[in-house]
C-alpha positions in Angstrom: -24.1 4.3 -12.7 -22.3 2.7 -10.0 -23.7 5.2 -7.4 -27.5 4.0 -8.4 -26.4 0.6 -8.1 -24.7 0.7 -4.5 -28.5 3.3 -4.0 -30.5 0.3 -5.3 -28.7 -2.1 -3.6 -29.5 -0.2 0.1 -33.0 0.0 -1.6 -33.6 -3.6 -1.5 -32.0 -4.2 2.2 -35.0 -4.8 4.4 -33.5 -4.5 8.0 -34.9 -2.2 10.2 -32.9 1.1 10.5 -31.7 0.2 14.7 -30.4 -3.5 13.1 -28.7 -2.2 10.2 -26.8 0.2 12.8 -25.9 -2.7 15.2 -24.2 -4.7 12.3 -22.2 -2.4 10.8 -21.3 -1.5 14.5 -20.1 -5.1 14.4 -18.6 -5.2 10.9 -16.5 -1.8 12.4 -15.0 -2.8 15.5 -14.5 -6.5 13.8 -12.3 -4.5 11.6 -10.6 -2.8 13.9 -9.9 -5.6 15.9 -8.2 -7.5 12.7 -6.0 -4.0 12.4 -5.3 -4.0 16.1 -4.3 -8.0 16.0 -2.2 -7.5 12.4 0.1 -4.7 14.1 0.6 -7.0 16.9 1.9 -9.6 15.0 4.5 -7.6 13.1 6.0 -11.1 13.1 8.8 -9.2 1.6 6.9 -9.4 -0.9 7.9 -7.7 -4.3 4.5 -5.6 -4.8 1.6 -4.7 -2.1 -1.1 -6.7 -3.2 -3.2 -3.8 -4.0 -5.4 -3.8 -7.3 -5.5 0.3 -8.8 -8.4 1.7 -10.6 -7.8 4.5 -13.1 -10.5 6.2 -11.8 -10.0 9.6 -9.7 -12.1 11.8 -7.5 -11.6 15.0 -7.4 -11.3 16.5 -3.7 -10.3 12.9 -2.2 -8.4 12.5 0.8 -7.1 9.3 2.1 -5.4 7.0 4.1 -4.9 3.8 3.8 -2.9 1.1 5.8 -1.3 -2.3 3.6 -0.5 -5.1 4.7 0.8 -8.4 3.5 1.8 -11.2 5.7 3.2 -13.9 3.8 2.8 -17.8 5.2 5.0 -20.4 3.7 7.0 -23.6 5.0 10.3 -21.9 4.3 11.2 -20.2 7.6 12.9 -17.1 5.9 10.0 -16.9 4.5 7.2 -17.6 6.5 5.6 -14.8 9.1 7.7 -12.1 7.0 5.6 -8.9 6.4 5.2 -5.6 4.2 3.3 -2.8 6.3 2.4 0.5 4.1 0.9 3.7 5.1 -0.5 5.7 2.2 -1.7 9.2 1.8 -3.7 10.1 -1.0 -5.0 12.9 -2.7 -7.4 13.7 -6.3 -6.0 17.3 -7.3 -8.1 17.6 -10.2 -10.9 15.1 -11.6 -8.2 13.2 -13.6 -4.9 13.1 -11.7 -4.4 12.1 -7.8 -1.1 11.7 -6.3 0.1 10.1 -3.2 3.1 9.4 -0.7 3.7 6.3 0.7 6.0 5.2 3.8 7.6 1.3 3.2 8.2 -0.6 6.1 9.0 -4.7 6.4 10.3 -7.3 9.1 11.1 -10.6 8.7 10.7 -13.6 11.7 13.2 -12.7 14.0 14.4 -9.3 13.0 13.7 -5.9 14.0 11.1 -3.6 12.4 12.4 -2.0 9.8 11.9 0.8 7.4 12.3 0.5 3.8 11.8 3.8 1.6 9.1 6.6 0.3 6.9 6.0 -2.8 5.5 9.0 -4.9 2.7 7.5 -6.9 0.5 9.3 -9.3 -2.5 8.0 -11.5 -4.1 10.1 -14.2 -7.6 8.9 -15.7 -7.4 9.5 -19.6 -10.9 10.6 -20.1 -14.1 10.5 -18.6 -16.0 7.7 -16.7 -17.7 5.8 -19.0 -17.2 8.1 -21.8 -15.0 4.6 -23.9 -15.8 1.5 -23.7 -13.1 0.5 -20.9 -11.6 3.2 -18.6 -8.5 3.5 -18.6 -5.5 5.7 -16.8 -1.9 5.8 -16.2 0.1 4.8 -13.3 3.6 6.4 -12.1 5.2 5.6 -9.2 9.0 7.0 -7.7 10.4 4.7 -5.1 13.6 5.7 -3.0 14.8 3.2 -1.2 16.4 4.1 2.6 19.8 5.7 1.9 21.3 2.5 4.3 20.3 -0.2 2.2 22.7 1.3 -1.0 19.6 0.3 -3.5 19.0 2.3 -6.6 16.2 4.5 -6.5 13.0 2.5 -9.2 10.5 3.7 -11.3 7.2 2.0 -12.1 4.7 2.6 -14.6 1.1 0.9 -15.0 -1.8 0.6 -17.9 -4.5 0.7 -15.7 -7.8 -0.7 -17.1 -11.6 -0.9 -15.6 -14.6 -2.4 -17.1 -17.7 -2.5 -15.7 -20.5 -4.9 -16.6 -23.6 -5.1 -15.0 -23.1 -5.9 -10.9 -19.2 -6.9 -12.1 -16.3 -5.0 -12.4 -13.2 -5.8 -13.8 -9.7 -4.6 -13.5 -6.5 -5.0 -14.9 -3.1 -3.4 -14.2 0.1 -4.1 -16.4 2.7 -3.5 -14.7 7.2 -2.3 -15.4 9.4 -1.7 -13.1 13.0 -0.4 -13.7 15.7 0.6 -11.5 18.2 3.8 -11.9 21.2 5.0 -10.5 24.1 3.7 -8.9 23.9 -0.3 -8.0 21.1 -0.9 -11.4 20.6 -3.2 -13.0 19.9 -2.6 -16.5 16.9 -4.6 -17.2 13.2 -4.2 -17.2 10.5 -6.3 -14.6 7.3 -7.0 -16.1 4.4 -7.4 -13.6 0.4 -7.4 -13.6 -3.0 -7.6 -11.4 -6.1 -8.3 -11.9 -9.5 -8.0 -9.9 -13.0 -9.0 -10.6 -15.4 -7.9 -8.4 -19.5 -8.1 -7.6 -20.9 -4.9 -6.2 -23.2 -7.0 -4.4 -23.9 -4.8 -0.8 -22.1 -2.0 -0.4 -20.5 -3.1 2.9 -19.4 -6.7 1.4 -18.0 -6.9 -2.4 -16.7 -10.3 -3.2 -14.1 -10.1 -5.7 -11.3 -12.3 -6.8 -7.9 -11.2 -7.3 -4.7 -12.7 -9.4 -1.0 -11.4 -9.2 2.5 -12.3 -11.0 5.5 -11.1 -11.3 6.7 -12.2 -14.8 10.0 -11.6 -14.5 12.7 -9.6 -16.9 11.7 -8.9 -20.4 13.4 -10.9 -23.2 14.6 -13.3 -20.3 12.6 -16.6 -20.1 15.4 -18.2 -17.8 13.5 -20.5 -15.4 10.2 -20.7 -17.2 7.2 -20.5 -15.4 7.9 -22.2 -12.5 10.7 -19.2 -12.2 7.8 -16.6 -12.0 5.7 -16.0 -8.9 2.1 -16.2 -9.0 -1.1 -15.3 -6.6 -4.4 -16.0 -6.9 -7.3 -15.8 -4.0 -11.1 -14.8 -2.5 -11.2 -11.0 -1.4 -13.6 -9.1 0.5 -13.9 -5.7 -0.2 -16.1 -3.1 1.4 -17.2 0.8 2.2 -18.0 1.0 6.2 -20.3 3.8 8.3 -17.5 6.8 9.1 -16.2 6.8 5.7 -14.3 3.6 6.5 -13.2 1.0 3.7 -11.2 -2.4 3.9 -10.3 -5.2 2.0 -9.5 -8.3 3.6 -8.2 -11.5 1.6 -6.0 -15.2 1.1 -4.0 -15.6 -2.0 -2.6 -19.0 -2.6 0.8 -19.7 -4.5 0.5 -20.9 -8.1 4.2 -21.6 -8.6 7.4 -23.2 -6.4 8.4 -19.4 -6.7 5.6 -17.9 -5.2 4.6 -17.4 -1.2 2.9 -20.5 -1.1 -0.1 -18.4 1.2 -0.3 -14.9 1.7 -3.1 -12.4 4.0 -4.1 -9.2 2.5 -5.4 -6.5 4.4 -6.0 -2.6 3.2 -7.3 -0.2 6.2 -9.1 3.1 4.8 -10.5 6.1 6.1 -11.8 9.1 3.8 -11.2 13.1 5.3 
C-alpha cells in the first residue's frame, strides 16, 4: 500500500522529466552540503533522536550517519554533539540487525569516542496483516573500556500505524545497565513520529521524545524529566539516498532547550 501511494504521488507530479532531474540535483548536493557543514562543526544527549519502525526488509543494506547538536544557554551544554555511524542489515523478512559506532564532543573538548551498539529489531508478523504493526527492539551497548561504564541493555515496543497519507509511530522504550559500576534501576523512555507521505522526496512529520526517568521513582516530577518536541523533514533522494533533517524544542527546565537532528542514508 505504501509503495502505490509514494507511485501515485510521482503520478500526479507534473514537472517535466529534465526539471525534475535538476531539483533533486539540488535537493542532493543541498544535502550534502548540510553533512559537509555538520562535520565541520564537531563543536550528549541520552538517546539519538531517531524514531524505529518495526518494519524489516529483507536484503537491506545501510548506512546511516546521526547526528544531534544540542543548543542551549548553558555553556556545558550548548554546541555539545552526538555523531553516530550505523550499519544495517534485514537477514530475513522479519529480523534486521545492526552495529553502531558512538562518538560525542562537547565545546571545547576533543573528539571523542564513546562505545559500540548491537541493535536488532524483529517485525512480529506481516505488514498489514493486524491492525497496527508491531516489532521488537534490542539493543547491546558497550561503553569504551576507559570510561569504567557498565555495559546497558535496551529494549523497545515498537508500533506503526498507517492511515490514509499518515503514518504513525510509537516506540516505548527501557534501558538497564549491567555489570560492574550499575546501578540497579530501570530508565523508561519513548518516541513518537507522525508523518504525511506527501512526495516522496519531502515527508513532513512531527516528532516527540522524553526520557521519563527511573521506574517507581517520581523524584523531581515533571519538570525532572526531559522532553522534545519539533517539525521534521524526512525524505528518499535519487541514488538511494535518504535524510531526515529537524528542530526539537525543550518542553521541560530538564530538557536541551533546542536541539538539530540530522540522519544521512545511503542504501547498497
Amino acid at each position: 500500500m505504501k509503495q502505490d501511494l509514494e507511485s501515485e504521488n510521482d503520478n500526479v507530479d507534473r514537472f517535466p522529466l529534465a526539471v525534475k532531474w535538476k531539483r533533486a540535483r539540488i535537493c542532493a548536493g543541498g544535502i550534502a552540503l548540510l553533512l559537509f557543514m555538520t562535520l565541520l562543526m564537531t563543536p550528549t544527549t541520552v538517546n539519538a533522536k531517531k524514531v524505529y519502525s518495526p518494519i524489516v526488509e529483507q536484503g537491506e543494506l545501510e548506512f546511516e550517519y546521526i547526528l544531534d547538536y544540542s543548543l542551549d544557554s548553558d555553556p556545558r551544554i550548548d554546541g555539545s554533539a552526538r555523531h553516530q555511524f550505523e550499519l544495517e542489515y534485514g537477514v530475513t523478512d522479519r529480523w534486521m540487525t545492526g552495529v553502531v559506532g558512538d562518538f560525542r564532543k562537547r565545546r571545547g573538548q576533543a573528539f571523542a569516542y564513546q562505545g559500540v551498539k548491537w541493535e536488532n529489531i524483529y517485525q512480529l508478523f506481516e505488514e498489514g496483516a493486524r491492525w497496527l504493526d508491531a516489532g521488537l527492539y534490542f539493543e547491546y551497548i558497550i561503553p569504551d573500556a576507559s570510561f569504567n561504564k557498565p555495559d546497558v541493555i535496551e529494549l523497545k515496543l515498537l508500533l506503526e500505524k498507517e492511515q490514509g497519507r499518515w503514518i504513525h509511530t510509537t516506540n516505548l522504550i527501557l534501558k538497564k545497565e549491567l555489570g560492574a559500576n550499575a546501578v540497579n534501576h530501570t530508565i523508561a523512555a519513548y518516541a513518537w513520529r507522525s508523518k504525511w507521505r506527501w512526495k516522496k522526496m519531502i515527508e513532513p512529520a512531527l516528532e516527540l521524545y522524553g526520557t521519563i526517568g527511573e521506574l517507581g521513582n517520581s523524584t523531581g516530577g515533571l519538570s525532572a524529566q526531559s522532553h522534545q518536541i519539533g517539525p521534521v523533514l524526512l525524505g528518499k533522494l535519487p541514488g538511494s539516498f535518504s535524510y531526515q533533517l529537524g528542530y526539537l524544542s525543550g518542553l521541560t527546565p530538564a530538557s536541551d532547550k533546542g536541539m538539530f537532528k540530522f540522519v544521512f542514508g545511503y542504501e547498497f
